[in-house]
C-alpha positions as CSV (number, residue, x, y, z in Angstrom):
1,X,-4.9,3.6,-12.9
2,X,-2.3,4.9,-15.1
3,X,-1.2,0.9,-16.0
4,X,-4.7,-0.1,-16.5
5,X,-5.3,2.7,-19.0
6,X,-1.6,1.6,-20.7
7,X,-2.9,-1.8,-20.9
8,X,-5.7,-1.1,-22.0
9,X,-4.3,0.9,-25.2
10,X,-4.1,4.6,-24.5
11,X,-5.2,7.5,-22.6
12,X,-8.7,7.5,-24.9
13,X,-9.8,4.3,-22.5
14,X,-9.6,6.6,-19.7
15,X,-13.1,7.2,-19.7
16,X,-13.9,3.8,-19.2
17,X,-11.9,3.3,-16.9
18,X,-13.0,5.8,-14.5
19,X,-16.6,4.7,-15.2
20,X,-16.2,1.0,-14.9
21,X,-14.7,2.0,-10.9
22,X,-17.8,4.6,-10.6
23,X,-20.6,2.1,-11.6
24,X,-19.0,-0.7,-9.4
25,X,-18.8,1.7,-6.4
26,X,-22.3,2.6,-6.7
27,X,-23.8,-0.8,-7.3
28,X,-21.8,-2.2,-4.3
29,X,-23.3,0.4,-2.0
30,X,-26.7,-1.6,-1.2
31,X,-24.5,-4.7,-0.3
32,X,-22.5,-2.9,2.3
33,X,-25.3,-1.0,3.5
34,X,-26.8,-4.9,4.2
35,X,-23.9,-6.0,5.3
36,X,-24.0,-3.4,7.7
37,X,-27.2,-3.9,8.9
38,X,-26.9,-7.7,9.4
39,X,-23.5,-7.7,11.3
40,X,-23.6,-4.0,12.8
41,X,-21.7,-1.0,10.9
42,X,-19.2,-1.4,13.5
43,X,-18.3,-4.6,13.0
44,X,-18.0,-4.4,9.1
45,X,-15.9,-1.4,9.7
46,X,-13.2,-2.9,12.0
47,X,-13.2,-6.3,9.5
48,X,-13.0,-4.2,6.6
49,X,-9.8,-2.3,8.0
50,X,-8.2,-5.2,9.8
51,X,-8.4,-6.9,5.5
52,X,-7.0,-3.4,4.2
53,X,-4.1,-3.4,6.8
54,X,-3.5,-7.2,6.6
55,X,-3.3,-7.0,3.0
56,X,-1.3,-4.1,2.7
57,X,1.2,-4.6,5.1
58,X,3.3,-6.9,2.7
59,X,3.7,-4.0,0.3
60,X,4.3,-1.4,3.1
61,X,7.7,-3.4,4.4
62,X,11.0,-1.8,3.7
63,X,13.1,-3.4,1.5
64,X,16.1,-5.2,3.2
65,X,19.5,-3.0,3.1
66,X,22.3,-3.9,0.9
67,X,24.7,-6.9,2.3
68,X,27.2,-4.1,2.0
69,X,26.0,-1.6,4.4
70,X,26.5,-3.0,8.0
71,X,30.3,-3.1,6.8
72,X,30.2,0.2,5.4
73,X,28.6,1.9,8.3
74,X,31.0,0.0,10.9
75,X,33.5,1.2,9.1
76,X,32.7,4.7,9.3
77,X,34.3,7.0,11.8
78,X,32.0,7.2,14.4
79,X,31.6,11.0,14.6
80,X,30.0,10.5,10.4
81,X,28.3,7.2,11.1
82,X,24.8,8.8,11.7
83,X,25.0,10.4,8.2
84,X,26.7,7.6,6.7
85,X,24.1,4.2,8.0
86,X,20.8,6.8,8.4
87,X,18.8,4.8,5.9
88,X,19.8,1.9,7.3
89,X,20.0,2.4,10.7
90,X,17.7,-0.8,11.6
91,X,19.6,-3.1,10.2
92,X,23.4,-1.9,11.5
């Protein structure tokens, strides 16, 4: 929200913001409520959380560890290694 509202020229916009998500929340609850009805609520539910996890899982990856660190944490004595390759300890 806060990038829209930068974007959009100030924290005055905010307003419209806010409403513009309100009014598009309420005028899309007829559609899911048909939705529902045609394919079961059920079924709507499960698709519409299988889209949200699909979708998201992209963003939810961790980013890969420095080139350096498998080195670094092979490196270590082995008594410190823990503490030393913890983030990383996937990748060493």
């Amino acid at each position: 929200m806060p990038t829209i509202v930068s974007d959009l020229g100030g924290l005055e916009h905010l307003s419209w913001v806010v409403t513009a998500y309100i009014l598009a929340s309420t005028a899309s609850i007829p559609l899911w409520g048909e939705l529902g009805d045609q394919y079961g609520r059920n079924g709507l539910f499960l698709a519409a959380n299988g889209t949200a996890s699909t979708t998201r899982a992209p963003s939810s990856s961790p980013p890969p560890p420095p080139a350096w660190s498998c080195r670094w944490c092979t490196a270590s004595p082995p008594r410190s290694r823990a503490c030393t390759c913890g983030p990383w300890s996937r990748a060493c």
